[in-house]
C-alpha positions, 0 to 999 in steps of 0.5 A: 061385828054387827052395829046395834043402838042401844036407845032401841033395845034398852026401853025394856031396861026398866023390867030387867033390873027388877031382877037384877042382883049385885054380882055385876060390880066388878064389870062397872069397875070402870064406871066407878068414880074416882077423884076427880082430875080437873087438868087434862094433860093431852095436848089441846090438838089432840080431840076426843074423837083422834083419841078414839081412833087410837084406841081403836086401832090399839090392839095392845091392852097396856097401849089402849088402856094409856089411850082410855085413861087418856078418854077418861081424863077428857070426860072428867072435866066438865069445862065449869069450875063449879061442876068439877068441885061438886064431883070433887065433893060427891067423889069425897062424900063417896068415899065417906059412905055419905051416898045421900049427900053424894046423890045430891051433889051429883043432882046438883052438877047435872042440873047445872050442866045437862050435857055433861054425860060424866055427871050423869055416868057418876050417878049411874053409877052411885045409883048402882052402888045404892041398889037402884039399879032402874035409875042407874040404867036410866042415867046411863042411857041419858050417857049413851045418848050424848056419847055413845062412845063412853065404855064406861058406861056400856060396862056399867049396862053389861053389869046390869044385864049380867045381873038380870040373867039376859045374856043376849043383851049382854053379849051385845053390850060388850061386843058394842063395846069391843067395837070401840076398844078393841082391846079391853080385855074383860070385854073380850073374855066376856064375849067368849064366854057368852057367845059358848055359853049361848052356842051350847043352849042352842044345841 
């Protein structure tokens, strides 16, 4: 699939989610925050980057889908005691329906450690939840630029541009997506479907 860079196609995202809807929630399913797991049962040897490999080699979703829960339990924890229980907070506060106290949790773990991308994916993604759809695409272009790699967040950006009608932008973020994990299989039908839809407009 052809290679393209999120940080060159997205300045315009601004504009887009101007018309964005809600029907995009089910695509940031894998975005959505969870509780927290602070221990991370991989073993040490294994890297980020040896896990992305294997997930790219996988083409068995129940396989891949072991390996990207295996991903997600590297990019939960922070490092920092302190940032993972203001998650942990913000997660609860979540599920309470205080996103207010939630927003200001997760404000307060992405000052504490910038380069955390979770943090920023967790805000992305209460932003979204919130109908904030122009930050929500702002954090997660600040996720993508410190892990291109995190599907999650490519999800939530194919959510908002489904949302936004562009499916041509869409398409490219799912087929990102697929360049990564190959065998998720919501990116895999979505890729049919729009490639067919935007082969028949053109006919």
């Amino acid at each position: 699939m052809r290679h393209f860079s999120f940080f060159r196609i997205i300045p315009l995202s601004l504009a887009v989610v101007l018309t964005a809807g809600t029907a995009g929630m089910q695509a940031f399913a894998q975005a959505k925050p969870e509780a927290l797991k602070s221990s991370v049962t991989a073993k040490p040897a294994v890297t980020l980057d040896s896990l992305f490999s294997e997930l790219k080699r996988t083409r068995d979703a129940k396989q891949a889908k072991q390996v990207s829960e295996r991903i997600w339990m590297r990019w939960r924890d922070s490092g920092s005691a302190t940032t993972n229980l203001l998650v942990q907070w913000a997660d609860k506060a979540i599920a309470d329906r205080k996103n207010g106290l939630a927003l200001d949790l997760l404000d307060q773990a992405i000052v504490l450690m910038p380069d955390f991308a979770e943090g920023w994916n967790r805000r992305a993604t209460l932003h979204y939840m919130m109908g904030n759809y122009g930050k929500s695409m702002a954090d997660i272009d600040r996720v993508l630029a410190l892990e291109p790699r995190h599907f999650g967040a490519i999800a939530g950006m194919a959510a908002i541009l489904s949302d936004s009608g562009n499916d041509e932008l869409e398409l490219r973020a799912w087929e990102q997506m697929l360049e990564i994990y190959p065998a998720n299989q919501q990116a895999q039908k979505r890729v049919g479907e729009l490639a067919e839809k935007l082969a028949g407009s053109k006919t």
